[in-house]
Every structure is written in structure tokens, then in C-alpha cells.
C-alpha positions in Angstrom: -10.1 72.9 68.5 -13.0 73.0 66.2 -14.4 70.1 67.6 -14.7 71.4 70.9 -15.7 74.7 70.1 -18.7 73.5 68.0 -19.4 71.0 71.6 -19.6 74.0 73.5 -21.8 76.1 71.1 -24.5 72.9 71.0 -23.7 72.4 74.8 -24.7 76.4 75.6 -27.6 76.2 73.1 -29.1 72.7 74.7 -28.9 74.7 78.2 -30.9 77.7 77.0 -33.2 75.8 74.8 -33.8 73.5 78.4 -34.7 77.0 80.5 -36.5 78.5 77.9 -38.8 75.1 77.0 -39.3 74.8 80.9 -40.2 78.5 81.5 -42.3 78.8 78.6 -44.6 75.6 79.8 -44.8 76.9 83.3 -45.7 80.1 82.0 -48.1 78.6 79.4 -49.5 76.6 82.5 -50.0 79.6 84.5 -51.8 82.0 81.8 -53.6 78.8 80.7 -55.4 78.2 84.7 -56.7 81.9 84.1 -57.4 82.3 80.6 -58.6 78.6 79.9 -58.1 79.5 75.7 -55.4 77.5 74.0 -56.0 78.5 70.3 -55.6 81.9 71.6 -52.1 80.8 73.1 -51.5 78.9 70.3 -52.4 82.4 67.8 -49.9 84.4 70.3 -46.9 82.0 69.8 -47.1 81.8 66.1 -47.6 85.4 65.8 -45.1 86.3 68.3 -42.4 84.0 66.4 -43.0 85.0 63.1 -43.4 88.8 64.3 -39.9 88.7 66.7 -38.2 86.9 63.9 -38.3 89.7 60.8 -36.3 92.3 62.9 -33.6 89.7 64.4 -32.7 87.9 61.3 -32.2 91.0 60.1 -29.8 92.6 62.8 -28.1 89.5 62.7 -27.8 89.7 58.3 -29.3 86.1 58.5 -29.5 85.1 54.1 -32.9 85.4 52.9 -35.0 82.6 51.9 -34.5 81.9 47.9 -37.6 82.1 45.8 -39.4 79.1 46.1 -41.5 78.0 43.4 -45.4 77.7 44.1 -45.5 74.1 43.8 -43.0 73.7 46.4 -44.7 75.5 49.1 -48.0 73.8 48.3 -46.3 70.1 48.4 -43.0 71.0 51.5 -43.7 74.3 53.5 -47.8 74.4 53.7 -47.8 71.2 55.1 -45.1 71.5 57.6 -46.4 74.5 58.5 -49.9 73.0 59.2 -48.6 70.3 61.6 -46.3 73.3 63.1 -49.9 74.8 64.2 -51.8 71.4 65.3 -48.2 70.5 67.3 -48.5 73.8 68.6 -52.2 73.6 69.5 -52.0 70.4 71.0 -49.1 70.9 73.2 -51.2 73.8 74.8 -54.0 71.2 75.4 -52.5 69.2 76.2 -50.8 71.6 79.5 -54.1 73.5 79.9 -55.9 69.4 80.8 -53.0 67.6 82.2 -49.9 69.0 84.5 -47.0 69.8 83.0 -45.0 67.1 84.4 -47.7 64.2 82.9 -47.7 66.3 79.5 -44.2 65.9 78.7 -44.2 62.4 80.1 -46.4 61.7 77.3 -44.7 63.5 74.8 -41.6 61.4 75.7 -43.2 58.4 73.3 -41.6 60.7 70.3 -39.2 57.7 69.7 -41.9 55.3 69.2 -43.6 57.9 66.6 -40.0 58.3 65.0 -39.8 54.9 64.5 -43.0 54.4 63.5 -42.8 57.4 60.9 -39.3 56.2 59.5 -40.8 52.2 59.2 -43.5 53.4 57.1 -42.3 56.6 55.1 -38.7 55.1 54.7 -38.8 51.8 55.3 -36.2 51.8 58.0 -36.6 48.9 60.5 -34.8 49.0 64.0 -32.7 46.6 66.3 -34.1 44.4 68.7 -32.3 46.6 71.8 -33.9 49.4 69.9 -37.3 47.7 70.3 -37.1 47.1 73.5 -36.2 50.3 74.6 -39.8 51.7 73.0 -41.5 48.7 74.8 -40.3 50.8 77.8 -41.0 53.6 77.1 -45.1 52.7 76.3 -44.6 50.6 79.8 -43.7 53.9 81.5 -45.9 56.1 79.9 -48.7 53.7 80.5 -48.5 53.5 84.2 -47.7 57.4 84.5 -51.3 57.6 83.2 -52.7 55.4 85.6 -50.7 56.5 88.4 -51.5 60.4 86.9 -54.0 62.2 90.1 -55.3 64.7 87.1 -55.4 62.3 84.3 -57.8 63.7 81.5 -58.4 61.7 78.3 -58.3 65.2 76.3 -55.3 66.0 77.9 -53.6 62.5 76.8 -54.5 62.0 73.7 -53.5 66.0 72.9 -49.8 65.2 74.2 -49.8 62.4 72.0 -51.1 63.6 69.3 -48.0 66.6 69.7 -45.6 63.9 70.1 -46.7 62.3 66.7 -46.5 65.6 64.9 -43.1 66.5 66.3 -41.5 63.6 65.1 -43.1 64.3 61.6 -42.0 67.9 61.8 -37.9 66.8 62.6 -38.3 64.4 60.1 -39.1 66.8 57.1 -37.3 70.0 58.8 -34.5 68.0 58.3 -34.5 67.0 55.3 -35.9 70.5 54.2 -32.7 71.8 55.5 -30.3 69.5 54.0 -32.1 69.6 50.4 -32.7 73.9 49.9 -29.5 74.9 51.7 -32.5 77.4 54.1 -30.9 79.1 56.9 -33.1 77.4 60.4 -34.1 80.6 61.2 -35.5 81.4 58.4 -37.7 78.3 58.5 -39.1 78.7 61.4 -39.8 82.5 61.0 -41.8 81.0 57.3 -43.1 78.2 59.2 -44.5 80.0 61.7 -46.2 83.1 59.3 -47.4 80.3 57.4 -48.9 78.3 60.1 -51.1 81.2 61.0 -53.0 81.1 57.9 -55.1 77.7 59.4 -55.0 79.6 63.3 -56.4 82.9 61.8 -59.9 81.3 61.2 -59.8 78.7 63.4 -59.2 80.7 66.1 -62.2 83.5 64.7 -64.9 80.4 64.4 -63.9 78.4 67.7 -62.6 81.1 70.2 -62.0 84.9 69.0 -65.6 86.4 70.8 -65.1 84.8 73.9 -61.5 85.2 74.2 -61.7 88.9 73.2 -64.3 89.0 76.2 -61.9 87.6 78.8 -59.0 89.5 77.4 -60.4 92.3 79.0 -61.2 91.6 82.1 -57.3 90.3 82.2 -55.2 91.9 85.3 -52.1 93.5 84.3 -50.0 90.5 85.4 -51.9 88.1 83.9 -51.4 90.5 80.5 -47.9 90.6 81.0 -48.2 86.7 81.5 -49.8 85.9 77.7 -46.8 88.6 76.5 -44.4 86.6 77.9 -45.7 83.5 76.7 -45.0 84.4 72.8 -41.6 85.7 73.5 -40.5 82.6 75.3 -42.1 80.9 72.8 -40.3 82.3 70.3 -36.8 82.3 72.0 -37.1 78.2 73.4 -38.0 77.4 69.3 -34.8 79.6 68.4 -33.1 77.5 70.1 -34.7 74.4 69.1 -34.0 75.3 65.7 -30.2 76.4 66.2 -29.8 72.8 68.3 -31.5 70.7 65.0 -29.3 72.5 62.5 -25.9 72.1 64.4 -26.9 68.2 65.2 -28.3 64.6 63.9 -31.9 63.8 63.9 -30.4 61.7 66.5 -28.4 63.9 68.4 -31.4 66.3 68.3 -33.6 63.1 70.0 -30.9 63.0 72.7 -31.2 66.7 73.5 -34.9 66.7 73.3 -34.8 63.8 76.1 -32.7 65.8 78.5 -35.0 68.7 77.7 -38.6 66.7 78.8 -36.6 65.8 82.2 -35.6 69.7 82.6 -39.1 70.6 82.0 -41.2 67.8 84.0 -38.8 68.7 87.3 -39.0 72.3 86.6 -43.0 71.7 86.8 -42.8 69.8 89.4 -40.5 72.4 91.0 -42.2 75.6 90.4 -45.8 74.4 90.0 -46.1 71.9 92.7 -48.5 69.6 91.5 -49.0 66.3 93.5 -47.4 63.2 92.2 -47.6 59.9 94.2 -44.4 58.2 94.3 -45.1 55.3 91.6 -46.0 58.2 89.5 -42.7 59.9 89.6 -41.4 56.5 89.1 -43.1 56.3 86.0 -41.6 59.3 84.6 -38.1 58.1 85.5 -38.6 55.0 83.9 -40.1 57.2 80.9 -37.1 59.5 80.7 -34.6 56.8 81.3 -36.1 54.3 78.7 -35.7 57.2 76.0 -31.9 57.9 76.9 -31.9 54.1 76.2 -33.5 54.1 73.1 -31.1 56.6 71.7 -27.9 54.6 73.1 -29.6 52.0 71.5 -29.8 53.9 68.5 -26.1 55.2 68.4 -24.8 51.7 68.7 -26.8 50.2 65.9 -25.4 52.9 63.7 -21.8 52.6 64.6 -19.6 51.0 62.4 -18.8 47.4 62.2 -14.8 47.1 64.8 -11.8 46.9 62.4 -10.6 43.3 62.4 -8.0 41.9 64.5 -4.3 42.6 62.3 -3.0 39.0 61.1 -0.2 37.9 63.8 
């Protein structure tokens, strides 16, 4: 009975974390084609998380982070918290260059930057179905961008620069978690405040006059837009979050598969980009090469069949 209430809890969180992802990039998209700032976007989400966050984890009487020594945020939380900001910023480069749909194409290769990551930080090799599988997905990516009608170099190596990051970030959030006993929540509320210490300046040297400009010329709707942007923001990495505490580094790679299909037909849905057919083939073969890789994965870590009883 436990067992199938905790599938239903991850099953309900996996669908709102897929609406929330796809609304927030279509969203993002649209704010993005009028106010052409992404460090700005970028500023609003990290603000918006870490600013939603204090009041809800404390309605809902989430435990407080324990006192971390100095050391350890300089050596564990600064630097997840910087790539939390450059995966951030690049994702919205990434959709401000390239359509939505292409953009989480690309971001799809987070299996071959898992691997990649694990090989060299943990030495951890993979099966030859496993390797095969990422041969795919490169293959799919790879003619996706050069079947893409909008293809942008910026825009390309942004979402693959995200997708590098990512897999850095569920790597280490991971662990984090595991190691300090910290509520996922509350690291993403600390991520997020601390991410902002690199945007603040960033943003004030490389976009803050102009975008302060533009601001105000700003229609009401597109306001209400760049609002809506942090909160969905904030709610689609809530449930992120909740889905990486509750599952595997694994399971979480499986969700976050489904979740790029949800998102690049929701795009191609609401936004209506063109896409050749051979291009949309690409994605499928993308999408479908990553549900691979994590079958792949799941059978190379199941245990070894009992042998046969002695007749």
C-alpha cells in the first residue's frame, strides 16, 4: 500500500512538473521575442524562487537548513549554486536563439554528459547497450540541427552547455542530499539566493541600463508575462526538486526524458514553429534513443537471475 501510494505521489509530481516545465518555456519564449534580455529572465527566476520560497517552506513548517560551516559553502553550495545560474542562463539562450522544440532536443544529450561526468569524476564505465544508446542520441541530435529551419550556433551550443551543467548539478544535488540529511526545498530556496550573488553584477555590467529602458516601455501583458515567468519558474523547479528527492539519479533521468517530449510538443503545439518532417524525426529518434539509454541503464544495474534450483 506504501508502494503504491509513494507511485502515485511521484506519478502526480512528474505530471505537474511536465505542465509547469512546458508552460514556463512557452512563456519564457514569448516574453523572450519581446524583451530579447535573458540575464534579466534569468535574474527574475532566481529572484522569484528564492523570494516565493521563504514564505512556503514556512507555511508548510519545512526544517531549516542546519548551520553550515564556512568551508562548506565555499567547497559544496557556492559552486552548485554558480552552475544553478549559468544552467539557468543558458537555458534562456538557448530559447531566446533556437525554438523551443530544437532547444530541448539539444538538451536531451544530458545522458551523454552523465556519463561523461560519472567516467571522469567517478570512474564509472557503462555497458556496450548503454553506449549505443548515446551513439543515438548524438545521431539524433545531430541531424535535428541540420534539419533545424532556425538553427543558430549561439543557440546550440547554449542548450548544450545547459545540458552539461544539469547533469553536473543532479550529480552533486544528489549527493548533497544524501550526505547533510537538507530538506530539497530548502536547497533550492539556498541555491537559488546564492546563485544571484554572480547574476546581481552580471546582469548590472552586461544588461541592467538597457533592460531597465525596455522595461518600461513594457505593455501590461507583456509585464504580466515576465511575472509569470518567475512563478512558473519557481513552481516547475519545485517540482523538479520534489521528483529528485522521492527518486534515483536514474529514475529522475527517466522523468526528465518524458518531461523534454512534453515540452518540445507543447512548443510545437502552442507556438507553432515550422518543422520539416525529417526534423521532427530527429526529435523522435532523440527522445526515443534517451528512453533507451535509461532501459539500458536499468538492466545493467539489475541484479545477476537466481540460479536454476538443483533437480
Amino acid at each position: 500500500m506504501r508502494v503504491k501510494r509513494e507511485t502515485l505521489i511521484v506519478g502526480a509530481l512528474c505530471g505537474a512538473w511536465y505542465a509547469l516545465s512546458s508552460a514556463s518555456n512557452v512563456v519564457g519564449k514569448l516574453v523572450l521575442l519581446e524583451f530579447p534580455f535573458p540575464l534579466t529572465l534569468t535574474l527574475v527566476q532566481l529572484a522569484s524562487t528564492a523570494a516565493y520560497s521563504a514564505p512556503a517552506l514556512r507555511a508548510f513548517r519545512v526544517r531549516p537548513a542546519p548551520a553550515f560551516p564556512a568551508r562548506f559553502y565555499l567547497r559544496a553550495l557556492l559552486p552548485l549554486a554558480f552552475a544553478k545560474f549559468l544552467t539557468t542562463m543558458f537555458s534562456q539562450v538557448s530559447i531566446w536563439k533556437v525554438p523551443v522544440s530544437y532547444a530541448h532536443t539539444v538538451k536531451a544529450t544530458t545522458p551523454l554528459w552523465t556519463a561523461g561526468l560519472s567516467w571522469l569524476l567517478f570512474g564509472e564505465r557503462v555497458a556496450r547497450g548503454v553506449q549505443v544508446s548515446l551513439l543515438l542520441i548524438a545521431a539524433g541530435v545531430a541531424l535535428a540541427s541540420a534539419t533545424e529551419l532556425s538553427f543558430h550556433p549561439v543557440g546550440m551550443s547554449a542548450a548544450l552547455a545547459a545540458a552539461a551543467l544539469l547533469s553536473l548539478q543532479h550529480l552533486f544535488s544528489k549527493r548533497l542530499m544524501k550526505d547533510t540529511s537538507l530538506h530539497h526545498l530548502r536547497l533550492l530556496q539556498v541555491l537559488s539566493a546564492l546563485a544571484l550573488l554572480p547574476v546581481v553584477p552580471a546582469w548590472a555590467l552586461l544588461e541592467g541600463g538597457a533592460a531597465l529602458a525596455a522595461a518600461r516601455a513594457l505593455s501590461p501583458g507583456s509585464a504580466l508575462r515576465l511575472a509569470a515567468d518567475g512563478a512558473l519558474a519557481w513552481l516547475q523547479a519545485v517540482a523538479a526538486f520534489s521528483v529528485l528527492s522521492r527518486v534515483s539519479p536514474l529514475g529522475y533521468a527517466v522523468a526528465s526524458a518524458a518531461k523534454r517530449a512534453a515540452v518540445v510538443l507543447a512548443s510545437l503545439l502552442l507556438l507553432r514553429n515550422p518543422a520539416p518532417p525529417l526534423n521532427l524525426a530527429a526529435m523522435a529518434l532523440t527522445v526515443l534513443a534517451v528512453l533507451a539509454y535509461n532501459r539500458a541503464r536499468l538492466l545493467e544495474r539489475a541484479p545477476p537471475p537466481a540460479p536454476p534450483l538443483p533437480i
